[in-house]
C-alpha positions in Angstrom: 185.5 148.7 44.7 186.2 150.3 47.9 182.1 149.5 48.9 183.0 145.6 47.8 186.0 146.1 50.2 184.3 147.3 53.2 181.5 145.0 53.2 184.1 142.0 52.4 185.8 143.4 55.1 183.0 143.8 58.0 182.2 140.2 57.4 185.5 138.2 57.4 186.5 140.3 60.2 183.3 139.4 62.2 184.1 135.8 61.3 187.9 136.1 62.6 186.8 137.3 66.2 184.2 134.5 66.2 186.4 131.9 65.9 187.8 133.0 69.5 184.7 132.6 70.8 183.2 129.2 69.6 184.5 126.7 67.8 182.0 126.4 63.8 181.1 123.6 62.1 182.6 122.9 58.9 180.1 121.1 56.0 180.9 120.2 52.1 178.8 119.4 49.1 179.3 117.8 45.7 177.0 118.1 43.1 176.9 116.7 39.0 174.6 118.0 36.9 173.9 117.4 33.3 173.6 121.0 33.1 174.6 124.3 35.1 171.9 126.8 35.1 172.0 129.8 36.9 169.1 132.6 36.9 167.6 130.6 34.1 170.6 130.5 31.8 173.2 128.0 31.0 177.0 128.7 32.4 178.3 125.4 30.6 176.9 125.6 27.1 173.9 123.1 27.7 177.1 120.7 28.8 177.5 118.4 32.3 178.7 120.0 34.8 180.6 119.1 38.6 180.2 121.5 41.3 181.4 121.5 45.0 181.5 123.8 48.2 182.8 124.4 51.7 180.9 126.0 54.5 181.8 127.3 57.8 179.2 127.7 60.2 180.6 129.8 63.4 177.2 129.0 65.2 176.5 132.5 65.8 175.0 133.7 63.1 177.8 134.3 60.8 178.7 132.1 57.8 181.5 132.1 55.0 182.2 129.4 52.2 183.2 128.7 49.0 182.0 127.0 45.6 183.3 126.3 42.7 182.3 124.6 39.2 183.3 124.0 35.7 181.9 126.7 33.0 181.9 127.2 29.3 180.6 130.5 27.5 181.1 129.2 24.3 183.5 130.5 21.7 187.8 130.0 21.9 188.6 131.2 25.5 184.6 130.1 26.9 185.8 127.2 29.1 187.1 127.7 32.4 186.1 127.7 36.5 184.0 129.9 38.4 185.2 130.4 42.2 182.5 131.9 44.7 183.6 133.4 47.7 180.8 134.4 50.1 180.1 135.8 53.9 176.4 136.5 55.5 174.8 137.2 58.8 171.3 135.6 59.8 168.9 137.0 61.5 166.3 135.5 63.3 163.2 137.7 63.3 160.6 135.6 65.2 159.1 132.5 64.4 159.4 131.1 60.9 160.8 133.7 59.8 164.3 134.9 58.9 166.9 137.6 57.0 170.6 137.1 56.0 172.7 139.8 54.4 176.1 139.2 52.9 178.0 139.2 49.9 179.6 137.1 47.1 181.8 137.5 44.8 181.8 135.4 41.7 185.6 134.8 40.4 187.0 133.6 37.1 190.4 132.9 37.1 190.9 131.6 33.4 188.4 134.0 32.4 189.3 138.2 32.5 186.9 140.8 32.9 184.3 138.6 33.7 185.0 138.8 37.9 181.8 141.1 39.6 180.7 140.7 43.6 177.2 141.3 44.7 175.4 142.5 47.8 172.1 140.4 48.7 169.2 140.1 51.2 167.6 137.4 51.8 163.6 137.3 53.9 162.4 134.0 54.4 159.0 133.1 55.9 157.7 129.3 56.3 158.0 128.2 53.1 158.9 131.1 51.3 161.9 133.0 50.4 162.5 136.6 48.8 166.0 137.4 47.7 167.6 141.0 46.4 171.0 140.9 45.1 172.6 144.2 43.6 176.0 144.5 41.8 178.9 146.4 43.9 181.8 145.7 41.5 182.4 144.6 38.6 185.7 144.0 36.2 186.1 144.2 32.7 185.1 146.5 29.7 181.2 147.3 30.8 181.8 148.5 34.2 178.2 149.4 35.3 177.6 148.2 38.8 174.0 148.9 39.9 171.9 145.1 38.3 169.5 144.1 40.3 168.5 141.1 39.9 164.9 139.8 42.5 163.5 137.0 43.6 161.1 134.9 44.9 160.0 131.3 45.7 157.4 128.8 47.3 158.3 125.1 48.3 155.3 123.1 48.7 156.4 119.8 51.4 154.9 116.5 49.2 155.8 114.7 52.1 158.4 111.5 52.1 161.6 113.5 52.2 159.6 115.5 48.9 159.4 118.9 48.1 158.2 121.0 45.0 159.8 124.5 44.6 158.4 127.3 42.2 161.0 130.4 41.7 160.6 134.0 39.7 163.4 136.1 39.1 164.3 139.0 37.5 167.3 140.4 36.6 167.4 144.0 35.7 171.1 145.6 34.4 172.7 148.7 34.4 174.5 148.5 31.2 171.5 148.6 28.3 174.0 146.5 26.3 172.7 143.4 28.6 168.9 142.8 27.5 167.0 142.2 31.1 164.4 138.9 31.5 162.8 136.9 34.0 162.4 133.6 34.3 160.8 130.7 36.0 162.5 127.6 37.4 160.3 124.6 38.9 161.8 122.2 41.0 161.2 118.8 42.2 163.1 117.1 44.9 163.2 113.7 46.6 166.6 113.4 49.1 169.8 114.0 47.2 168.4 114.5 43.7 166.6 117.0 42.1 164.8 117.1 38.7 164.4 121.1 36.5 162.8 123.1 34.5 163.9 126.9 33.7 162.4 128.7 31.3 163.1 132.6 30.6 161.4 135.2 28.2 164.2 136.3 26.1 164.5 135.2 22.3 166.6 132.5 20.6 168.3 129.6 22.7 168.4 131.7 25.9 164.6 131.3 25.8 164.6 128.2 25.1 163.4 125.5 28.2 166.0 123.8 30.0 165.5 120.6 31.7 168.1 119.5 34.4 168.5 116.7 36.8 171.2 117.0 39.8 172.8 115.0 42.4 174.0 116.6 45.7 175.8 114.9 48.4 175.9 117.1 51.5 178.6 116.1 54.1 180.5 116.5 57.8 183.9 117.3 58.1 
């Protein structure tokens, strides 16, 4: 907690003091989805799902936003909202190339226990992008902090406002209660929608393919 706090800290301070010295731009998005997937598993039951965000640019390298979406883990109390929080820092390391740090923190509010933040780096290079993201806090019953979860990604420009984007992740826990997997997501896009596939190499209905199709309206405020 106190590592969550300090790193929380570090970054919304840095945003405060920036605000003093140049005015940000502010951006939204709204997405609908048939289905949410996230790391190549489904937060909403194989069910639809509406999803939207705020983002402050401070045009100095420092960004903070929200996000927020409808979620449903199946069984009596599943249903509910998750409410992202996040802060980063870009850096530019020479041409075509690029590394933000930050950290989110994924919130529940219908839902105890179920809260944890996360610590990530993020390399990008051209046209690809390498992410680490490790667990600094979590609440509830299983109280291990150290997952890991890594990844990596290639988008291949088709041209024609198009774009095909092949992803591998794996996500590694701390608690050996959690089974760890990886997974594969392909991706095609053309403007505001994009078309799915995830795929992961656990048993049963987690493993199971998942095809998704989303619409994402990004916007100026």
């Amino acid at each position: 907690m106190k590592t969550k706090m300090a790193i929380m800290g570090v970054v919304f301070v840095a945003a405060s003091l920036a605000t003093v010295v140049q005015a940000g731009e502010l951006t939204g998005n709204m997405s609908a989805t048939n289905n949410y997937v996230w790391r190549g598993l489904t937060q909403t039951s194989d069910q639809a799902a509406i999803q939207g965000g705020l983002d402050y640019d401070f045009g100095n390298n420092i960004a903070i936003g929200t996000w927020a979406s409808n979620v449903d883990f199946g069984g009596t109390n599943g249903k509910g909202t998750e409410l992202d929080l996040y802060g980063s820092y870009n850096f530019h390391l020479g041409k075509d190339m690029g590394l933000s740090v930050g950290v989110i923190k994924y919130g529940y509010p219908t839902q105890s226990g179920a809260d944890f933040t996360e610590a990530f780096a993020k390399f990008s290079y051209q046209k690809i992008v390498a992410g680490l993201y490790y667990t600094v806090d979590k609440s509830g019953a299983s109280s291990n902090t150290n997952d890991v979860y890594l990844t990596a990604g290639y988008s291949f420009d088709l041209g024609k406002d198009k774009s095909l984007t092949i992803t591998y992740g794996n996500y590694n826990y701390d608690d050996p209660a959690n089974q760890d997997y990886s997974h594969l997501r392909i991706a095609f896009t053309k403007g505001e929608f994009t078309a799915a596939v995830d795929k992961t190499d656990l048993t049963g209905n987690s493993g199971d393919p998942r095809f998704t199709v989303m619409y994402t309206k990004t916007f100026g405020l």
